[in-house]
C-alpha positions in Angstrom: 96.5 110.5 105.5 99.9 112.4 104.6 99.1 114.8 106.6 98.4 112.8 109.9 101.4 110.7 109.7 103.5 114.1 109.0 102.3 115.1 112.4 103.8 111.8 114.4 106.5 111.1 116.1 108.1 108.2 113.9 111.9 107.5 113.4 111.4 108.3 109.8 109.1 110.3 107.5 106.9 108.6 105.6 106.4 109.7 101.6 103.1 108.5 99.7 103.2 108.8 96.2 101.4 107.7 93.5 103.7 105.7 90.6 101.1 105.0 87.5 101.6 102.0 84.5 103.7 102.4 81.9 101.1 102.8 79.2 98.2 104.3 81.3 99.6 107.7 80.5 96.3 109.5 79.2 95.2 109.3 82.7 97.8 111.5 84.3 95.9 114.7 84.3 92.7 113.7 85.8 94.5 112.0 88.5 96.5 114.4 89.6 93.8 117.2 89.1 93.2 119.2 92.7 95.3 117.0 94.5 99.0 116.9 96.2 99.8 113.6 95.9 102.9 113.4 94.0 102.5 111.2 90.7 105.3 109.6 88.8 105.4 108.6 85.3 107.6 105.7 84.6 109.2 105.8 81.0 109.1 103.0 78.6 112.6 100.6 80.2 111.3 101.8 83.5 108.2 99.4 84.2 108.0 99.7 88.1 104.7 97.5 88.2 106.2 94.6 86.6 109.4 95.1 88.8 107.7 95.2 91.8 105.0 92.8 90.7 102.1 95.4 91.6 98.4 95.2 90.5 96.1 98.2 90.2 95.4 100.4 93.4 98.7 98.3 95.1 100.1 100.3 97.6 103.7 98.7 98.1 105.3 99.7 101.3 109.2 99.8 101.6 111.5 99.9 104.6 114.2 102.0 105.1 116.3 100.3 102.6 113.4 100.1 100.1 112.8 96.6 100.6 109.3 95.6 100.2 107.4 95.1 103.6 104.5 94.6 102.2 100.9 95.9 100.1 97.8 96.9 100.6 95.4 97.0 98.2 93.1 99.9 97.6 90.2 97.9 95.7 90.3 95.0 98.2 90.3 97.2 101.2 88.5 100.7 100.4 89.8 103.7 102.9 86.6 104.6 103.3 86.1 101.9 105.8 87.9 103.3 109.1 89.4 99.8 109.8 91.1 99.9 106.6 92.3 103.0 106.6 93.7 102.5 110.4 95.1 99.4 108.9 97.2 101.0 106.1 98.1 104.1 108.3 99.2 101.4 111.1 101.3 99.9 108.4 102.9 103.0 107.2 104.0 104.1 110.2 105.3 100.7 111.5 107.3 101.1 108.2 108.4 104.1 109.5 109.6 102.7 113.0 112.2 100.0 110.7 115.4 100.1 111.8 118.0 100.1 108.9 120.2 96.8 108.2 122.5 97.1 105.3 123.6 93.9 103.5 
């Protein structure tokens, strides 16, 4: 999916990347095995999930400002299902179309 939405005309890029639980470690290496996704590795004081109130397979999209816009989750809606996948891909790049409003 990276891929496609590299290759659109949006207003901004668009970055996917994976950010795993704080405790959850021992899975890094499989998950990242043969893949480009970039992974981050939050450090204990650092616990993005409960920041951003995530569950598992969350993806949280932000604006330009990083505000939340809004999830979609992975388990609920597989990507292997072509509506779902237009769905989140649709979202990303409508993300991508925000305009920027600083406070």
């Amino acid at each position: 999916m990276q891929s496609e939405i590299d290759s659109q005309q949006a207003l901004r890029g668009v970055q996917i990347l994976g950010v795993n639980a704080i405790g959850r470690e021992s899975g890094n290496e499989g998950m990242t095995a043969g893949r480009v996704l970039p992974w981050l590795q939050p450090s204990t004081g650092e616990d993005v999930w409960t920041l951003w109130q995530v569950t598992y397979r969350d993806v949280v999209i932000l604006g330009p400002g990083n505000e939340r816009l809004g999830v979609f989750n992975l388990t609920e809606n597989d990507l292997s299902d072509p509506a779902n996948y237009a769905a989140l891909k649709s979202q990303l790049l409508d993300a991508a179309e925000q305009q920027y409003e600083p406070d």
